[in-house]
C-alpha positions in Angstrom: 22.2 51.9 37.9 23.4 50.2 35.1 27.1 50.7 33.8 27.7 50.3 30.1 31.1 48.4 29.0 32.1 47.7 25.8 31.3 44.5 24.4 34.8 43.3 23.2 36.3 44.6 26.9 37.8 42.4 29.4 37.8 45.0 32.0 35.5 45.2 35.3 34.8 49.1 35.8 35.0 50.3 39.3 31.0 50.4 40.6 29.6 53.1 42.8 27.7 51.5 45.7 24.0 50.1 43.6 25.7 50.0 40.2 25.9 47.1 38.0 27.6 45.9 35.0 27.6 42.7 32.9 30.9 41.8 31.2 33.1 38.4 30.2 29.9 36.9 30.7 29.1 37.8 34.4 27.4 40.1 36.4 28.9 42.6 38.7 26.8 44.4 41.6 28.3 46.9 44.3 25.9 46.8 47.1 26.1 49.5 49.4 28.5 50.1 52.7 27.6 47.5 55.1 25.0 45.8 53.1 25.3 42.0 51.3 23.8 41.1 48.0 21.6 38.8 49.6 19.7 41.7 51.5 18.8 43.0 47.8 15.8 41.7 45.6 18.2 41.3 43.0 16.9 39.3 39.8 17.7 38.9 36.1 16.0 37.9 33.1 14.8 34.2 32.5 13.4 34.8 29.0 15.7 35.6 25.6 12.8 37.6 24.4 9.8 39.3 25.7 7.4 39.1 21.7 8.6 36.5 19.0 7.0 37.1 15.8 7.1 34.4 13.2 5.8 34.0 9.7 2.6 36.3 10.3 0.7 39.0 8.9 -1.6 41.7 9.3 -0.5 41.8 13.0 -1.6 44.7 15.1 0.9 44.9 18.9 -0.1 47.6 20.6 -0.8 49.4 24.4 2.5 47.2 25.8 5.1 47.8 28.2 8.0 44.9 27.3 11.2 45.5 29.9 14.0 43.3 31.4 14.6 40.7 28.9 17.4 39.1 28.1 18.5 39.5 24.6 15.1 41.3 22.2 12.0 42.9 23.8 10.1 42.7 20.5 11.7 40.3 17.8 9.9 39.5 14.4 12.3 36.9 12.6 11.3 36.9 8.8 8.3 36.6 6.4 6.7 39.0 9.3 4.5 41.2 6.6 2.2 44.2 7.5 3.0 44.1 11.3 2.3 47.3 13.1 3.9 48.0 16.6 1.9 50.9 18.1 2.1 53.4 21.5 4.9 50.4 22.6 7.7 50.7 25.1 10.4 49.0 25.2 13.4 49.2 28.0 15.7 47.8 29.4 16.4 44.3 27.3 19.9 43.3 26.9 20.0 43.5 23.7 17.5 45.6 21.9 14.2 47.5 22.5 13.0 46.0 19.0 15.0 43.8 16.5 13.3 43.2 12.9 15.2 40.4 11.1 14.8 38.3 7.7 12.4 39.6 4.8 10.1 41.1 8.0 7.8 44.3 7.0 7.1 46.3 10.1 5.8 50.2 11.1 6.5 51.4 14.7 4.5 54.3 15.7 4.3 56.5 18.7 6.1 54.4 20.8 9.5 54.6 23.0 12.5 52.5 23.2 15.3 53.4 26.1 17.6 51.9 28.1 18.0 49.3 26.1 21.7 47.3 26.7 23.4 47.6 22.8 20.5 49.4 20.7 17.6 50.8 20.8 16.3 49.6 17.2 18.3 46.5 15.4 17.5 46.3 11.2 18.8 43.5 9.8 18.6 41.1 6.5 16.4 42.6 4.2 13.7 43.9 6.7 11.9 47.1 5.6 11.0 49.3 8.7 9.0 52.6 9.0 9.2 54.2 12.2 6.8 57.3 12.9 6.5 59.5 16.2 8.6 57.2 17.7 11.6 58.2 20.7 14.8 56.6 20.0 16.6 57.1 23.1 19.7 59.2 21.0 21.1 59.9 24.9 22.5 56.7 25.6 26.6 56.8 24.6 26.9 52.8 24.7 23.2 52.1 22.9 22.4 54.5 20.0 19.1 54.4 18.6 19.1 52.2 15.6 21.3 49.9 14.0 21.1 48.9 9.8 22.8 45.3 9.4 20.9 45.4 6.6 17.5 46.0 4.8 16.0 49.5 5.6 15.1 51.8 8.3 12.9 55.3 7.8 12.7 57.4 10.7 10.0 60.1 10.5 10.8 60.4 6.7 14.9 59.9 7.2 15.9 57.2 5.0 18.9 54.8 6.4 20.4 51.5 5.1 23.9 49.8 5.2 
């Protein structure tokens, strides 16, 4: 299980035999009583992001599982216009389940993004973003569900903005 710290900490939590943590740059692992790393399939993510979207339009992403990456599951990164992200999960990326940047124009419906490492949803520049039917994972105390650096974010009718 992964164990949330801070990002401006120093500190190395004390791990319960299978937790982890990543802090100051490294990864911490408690294996279990007895047991070495080595005897775990332990691995990490060799990708930054799992969907770069660039300068497009009229892009339909939809029916996708996108977990374990290292920073974004699902980045668009600006002039990204009339892009819909539809029945999508996202979990588990160090970062963010989904990170709209720039002047990007995107709808995210009846999807789920969880257990995502800083936020579930990142806004940022002057991206516009509709989200519809769409879990947020509100649980997690170290990820909350969306993020406005920026731009705007509707949930289910809820405006937000910076």
């Amino acid at each position: 299980a992964h164990v949330q710290v801070a990002s401006w900490s120093q500190d190395v939590p004390r791990l319960e035999p299978l937790q982890w943590t990543l802090t100051r740059g490294r990864i911490y692992f408690r294996p279990e009583e007895d047991r070495l790393p080595a005897e775990y399939g332990l691995r990490h993510a060799g990708l930054t992001v799992g969907v770069s979207l660039y300068s497009t339009r009229h892009v339909v992403v939809r029916n996708l599982v996108v977990q374990g990456f290292h920073t974004d599951g699902i980045r668009t990164t600006d002039m990204v216009r009339n892009c819909r992200l539809a029945n999508i999960e996202c979990r588990a990326n160090g970062r963010s389940g989904i990170a709209v940047n720039g002047a990007s124009r995107v709808e995210i419906a009846d999807s789920h993004l969880y257990d995502n490492g800083r936020v579930q949803l990142l806004v940022e520049g002057y991206a516009k973003v509709r989200v519809r039917n769409t879990d947020l994972d509100e649980e997690a105390e170290m990820a909350p569900p969306h993020e406005v650096r920026g731009g705007s974010l509707e949930v289910d009718g809820e405006v937000y903005g910076p």
